[in-house]
C-alpha positions as CSV (number, residue, x, y, z in Angstrom):
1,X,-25.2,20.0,-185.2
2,X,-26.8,20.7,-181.8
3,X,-25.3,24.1,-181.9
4,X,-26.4,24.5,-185.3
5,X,-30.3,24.7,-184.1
6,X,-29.9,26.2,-181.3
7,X,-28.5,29.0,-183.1
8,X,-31.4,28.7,-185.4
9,X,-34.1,28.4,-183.0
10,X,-32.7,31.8,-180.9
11,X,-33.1,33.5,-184.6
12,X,-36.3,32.1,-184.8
13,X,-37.2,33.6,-181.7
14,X,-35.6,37.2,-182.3
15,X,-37.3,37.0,-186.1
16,X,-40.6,36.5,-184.9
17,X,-40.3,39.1,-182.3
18,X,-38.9,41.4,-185.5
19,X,-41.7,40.6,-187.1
20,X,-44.0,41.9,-184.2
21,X,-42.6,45.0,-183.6
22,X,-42.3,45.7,-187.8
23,X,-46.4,45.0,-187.9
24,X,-46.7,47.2,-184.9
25,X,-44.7,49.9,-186.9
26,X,-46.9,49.6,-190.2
27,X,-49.7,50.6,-188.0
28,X,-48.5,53.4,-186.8
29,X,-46.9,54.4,-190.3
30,X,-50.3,54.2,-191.9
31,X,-51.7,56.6,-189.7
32,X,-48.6,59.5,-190.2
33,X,-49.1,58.6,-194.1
34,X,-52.9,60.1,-193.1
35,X,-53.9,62.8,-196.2
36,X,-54.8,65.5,-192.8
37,X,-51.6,64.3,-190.9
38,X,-49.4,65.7,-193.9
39,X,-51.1,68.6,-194.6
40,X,-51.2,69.8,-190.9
41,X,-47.2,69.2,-190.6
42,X,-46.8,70.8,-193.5
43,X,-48.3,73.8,-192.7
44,X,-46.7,73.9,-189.2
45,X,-43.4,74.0,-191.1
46,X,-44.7,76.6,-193.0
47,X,-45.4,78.7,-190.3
48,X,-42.5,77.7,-188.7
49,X,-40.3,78.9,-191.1
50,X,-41.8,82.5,-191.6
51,X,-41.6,82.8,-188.1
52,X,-38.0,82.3,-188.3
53,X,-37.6,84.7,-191.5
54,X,-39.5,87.3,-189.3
55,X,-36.9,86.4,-186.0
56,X,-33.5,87.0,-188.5
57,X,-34.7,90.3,-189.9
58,X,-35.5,91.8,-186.4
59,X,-32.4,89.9,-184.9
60,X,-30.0,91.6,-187.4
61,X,-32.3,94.3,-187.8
62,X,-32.7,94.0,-191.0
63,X,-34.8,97.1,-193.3
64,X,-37.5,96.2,-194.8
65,X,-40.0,97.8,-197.4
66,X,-43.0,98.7,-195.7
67,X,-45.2,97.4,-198.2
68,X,-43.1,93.8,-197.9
69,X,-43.4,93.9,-194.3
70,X,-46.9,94.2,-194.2
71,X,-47.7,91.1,-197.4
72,X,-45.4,88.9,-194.7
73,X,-47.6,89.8,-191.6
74,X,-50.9,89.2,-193.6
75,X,-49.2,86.2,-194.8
76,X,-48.1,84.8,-191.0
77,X,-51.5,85.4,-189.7
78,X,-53.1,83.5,-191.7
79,X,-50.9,80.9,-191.6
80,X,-50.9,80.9,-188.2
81,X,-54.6,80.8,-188.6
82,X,-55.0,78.1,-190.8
83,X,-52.8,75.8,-188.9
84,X,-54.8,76.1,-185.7
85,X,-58.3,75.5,-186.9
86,X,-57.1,73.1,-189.4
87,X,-55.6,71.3,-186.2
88,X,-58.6,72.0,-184.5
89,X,-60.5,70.3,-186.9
90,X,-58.3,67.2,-187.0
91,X,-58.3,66.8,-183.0
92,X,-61.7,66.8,-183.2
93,X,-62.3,64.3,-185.5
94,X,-59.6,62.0,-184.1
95,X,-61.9,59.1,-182.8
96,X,-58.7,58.1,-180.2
97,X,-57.7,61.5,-179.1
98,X,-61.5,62.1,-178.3
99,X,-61.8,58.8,-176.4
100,X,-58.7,59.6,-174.3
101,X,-60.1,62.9,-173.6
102,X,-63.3,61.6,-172.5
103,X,-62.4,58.5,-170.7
104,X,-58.9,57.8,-170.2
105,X,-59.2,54.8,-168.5
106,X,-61.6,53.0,-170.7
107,X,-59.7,54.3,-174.0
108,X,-56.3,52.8,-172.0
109,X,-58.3,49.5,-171.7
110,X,-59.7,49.2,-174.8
111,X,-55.8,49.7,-176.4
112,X,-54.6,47.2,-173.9
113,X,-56.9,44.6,-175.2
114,X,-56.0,45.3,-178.8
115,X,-52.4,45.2,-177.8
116,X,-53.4,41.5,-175.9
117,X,-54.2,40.0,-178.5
118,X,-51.6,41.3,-180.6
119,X,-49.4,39.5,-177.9
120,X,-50.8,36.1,-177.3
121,X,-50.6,35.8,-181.2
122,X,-46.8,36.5,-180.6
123,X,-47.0,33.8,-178.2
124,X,-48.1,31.1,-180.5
125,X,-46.0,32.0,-182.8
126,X,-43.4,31.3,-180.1
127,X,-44.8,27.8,-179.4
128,X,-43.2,26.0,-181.6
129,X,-39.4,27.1,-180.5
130,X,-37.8,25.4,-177.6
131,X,-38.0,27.0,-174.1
132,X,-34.1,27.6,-174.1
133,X,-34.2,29.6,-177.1
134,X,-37.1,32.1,-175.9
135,X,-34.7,32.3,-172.9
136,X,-31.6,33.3,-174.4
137,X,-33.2,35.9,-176.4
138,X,-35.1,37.5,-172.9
139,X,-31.3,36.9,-171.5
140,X,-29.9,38.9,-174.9
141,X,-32.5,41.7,-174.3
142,X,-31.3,42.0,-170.7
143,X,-27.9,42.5,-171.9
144,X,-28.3,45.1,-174.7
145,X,-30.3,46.8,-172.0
146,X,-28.4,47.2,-169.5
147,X,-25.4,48.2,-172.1
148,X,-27.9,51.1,-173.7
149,X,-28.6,52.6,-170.1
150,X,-25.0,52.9,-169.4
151,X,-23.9,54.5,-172.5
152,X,-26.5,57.1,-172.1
153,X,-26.1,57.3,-168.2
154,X,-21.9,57.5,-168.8
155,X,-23.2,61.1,-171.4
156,X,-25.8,62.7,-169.5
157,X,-27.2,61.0,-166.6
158,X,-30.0,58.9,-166.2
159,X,-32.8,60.5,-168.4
160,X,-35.5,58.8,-167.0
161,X,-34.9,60.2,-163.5
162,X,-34.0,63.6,-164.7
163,X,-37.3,63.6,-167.4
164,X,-36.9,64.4,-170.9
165,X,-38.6,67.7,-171.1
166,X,-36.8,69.0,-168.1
167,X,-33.4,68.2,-170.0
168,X,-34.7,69.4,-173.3
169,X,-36.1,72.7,-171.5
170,X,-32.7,73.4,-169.1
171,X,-30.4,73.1,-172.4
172,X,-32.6,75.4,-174.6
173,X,-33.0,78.3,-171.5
174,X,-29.0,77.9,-171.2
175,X,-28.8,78.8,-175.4
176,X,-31.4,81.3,-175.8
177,X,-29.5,83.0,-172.5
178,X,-25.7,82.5,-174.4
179,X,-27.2,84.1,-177.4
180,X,-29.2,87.0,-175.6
181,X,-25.8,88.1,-173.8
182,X,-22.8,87.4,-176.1
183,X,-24.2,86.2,-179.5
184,X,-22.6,82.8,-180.8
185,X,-19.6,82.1,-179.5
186,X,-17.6,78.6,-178.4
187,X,-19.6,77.9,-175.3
188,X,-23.1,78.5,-177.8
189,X,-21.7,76.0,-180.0
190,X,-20.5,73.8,-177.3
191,X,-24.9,73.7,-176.0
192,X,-25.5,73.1,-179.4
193,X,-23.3,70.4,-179.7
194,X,-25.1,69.3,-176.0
195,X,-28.3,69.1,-178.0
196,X,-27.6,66.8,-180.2
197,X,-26.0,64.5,-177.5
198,X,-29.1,64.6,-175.4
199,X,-30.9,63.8,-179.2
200,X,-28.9,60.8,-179.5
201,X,-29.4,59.7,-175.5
202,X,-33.2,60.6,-176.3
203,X,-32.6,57.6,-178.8
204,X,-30.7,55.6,-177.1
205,X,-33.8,56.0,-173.8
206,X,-36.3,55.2,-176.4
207,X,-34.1,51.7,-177.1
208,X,-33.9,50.7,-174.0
209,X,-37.9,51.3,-173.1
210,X,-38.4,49.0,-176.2
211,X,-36.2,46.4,-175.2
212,X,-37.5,46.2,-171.6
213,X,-41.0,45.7,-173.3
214,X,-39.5,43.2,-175.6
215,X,-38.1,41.7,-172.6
216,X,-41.5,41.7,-170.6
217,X,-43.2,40.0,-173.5
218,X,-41.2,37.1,-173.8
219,X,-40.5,36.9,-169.4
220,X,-44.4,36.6,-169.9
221,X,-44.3,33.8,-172.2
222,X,-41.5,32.2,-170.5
223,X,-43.4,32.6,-166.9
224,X,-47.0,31.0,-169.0
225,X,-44.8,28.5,-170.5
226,X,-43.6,27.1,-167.6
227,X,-46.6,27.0,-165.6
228,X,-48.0,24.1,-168.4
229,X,-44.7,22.0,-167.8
């Protein structure tokens, strides 16, 4: 029976801390589900993919009508056009991104404090689950951690020593020059293929900084906790 809630009070402890990082999500969701946010995606893709319709036909130098050729550079400009002001217009009226710009400390502070109290809410929540439990999911944390940076380490290194845009730059330079000399061929696929591993290790980074925070919050709680016994 003792093993019984123990088990239950270390899913207590890992529902709750579900439960925290799913509000923290919603937040963030709410602001990507933003009217502007679509529309400005939306016409990046769009831009995006006449750029590439333009790259094909010169790449395989494809003919064109004149008269086509000059509807689709009307049409790219002004795409191109309407997707910078209309970012334009949402930076500027993003209240945080202004803030940041401004003062980068105070806007850092003023999201730590939201982010506090966020936390010591967690932390009652916590209250009423036995030390030991709080423990062995810090402990579990630790584990799943250290497991997540070896996977990724064993692929490609250690990411957070090499940077990700470094990575993400070094493999693209190595396709576009593949492509420029020979044209697709087995080593281009095989940096392709590269590509996507470094994607999942991106994900598999991304983990791992969660579950260190994760692990911080409740070494916090555990460090507060013991301090009052």
């Amino acid at each position: 029976m003792e093993n019984n809630e123990k088990e239950l009070d270390a899913r207590g402890v890992l529902a709750e801390l579900i439960s925290y990082r799913e509000e923290m999500s919603q937040v963030e969701e709410n602001k990507k589900r933003s009217l502007s946010t679509r529309v400005s995606f939306w016409i990046w893709v769009f831009g995006i993919f006449l750029f590439l319709i333009g790259y094909l036909a010169v790449r395989h130098e494809i003919t064109i009508p004149s008269e086509y050729t000059l509807v689709y550079l009307i049409i790219f400009l002004v795409s191109l056009v309407v997707a910078v002001i209309f970012t334009c217009f949402k930076v500027s009226r993003n209240k945080e991104f202004r803030s940041f710009l401004k003062d980068p400390v105070a806007d850092f502070l003023n999201a730590s404090d939201q982010i506090l109290k966020d936390e010591i809410a967690l932390y009652a929540r916590f209250d009423k689950y036995p030390l030991d439990a709080v423990i062995q999911i810090r402990n579990y944390f630790t584990r799943k951690k250290s497991l997540i940076e070896s996977i990724s380490s064993m692929l490609v290194g250690v990411l957070t020593k090499v940077g990700l845009l470094p990575a993400v730059l070094a493999v693209l330079v190595m396709i576009a020059k593949l492509n420029s000399d020979n044209g697709f061929s087995l080593v281009s696929i095989a940096a392709f293929a590269l590509i996507g591993i470094y994607f999942v290790c991106f994900k598999l980074t991304e983990t791992s900084v969660k579950f260190e925070e994760y692990k911080s919050i409740l070494s916090d709680y555990i460090e507060i906790r013991e301090d009052k016994t």
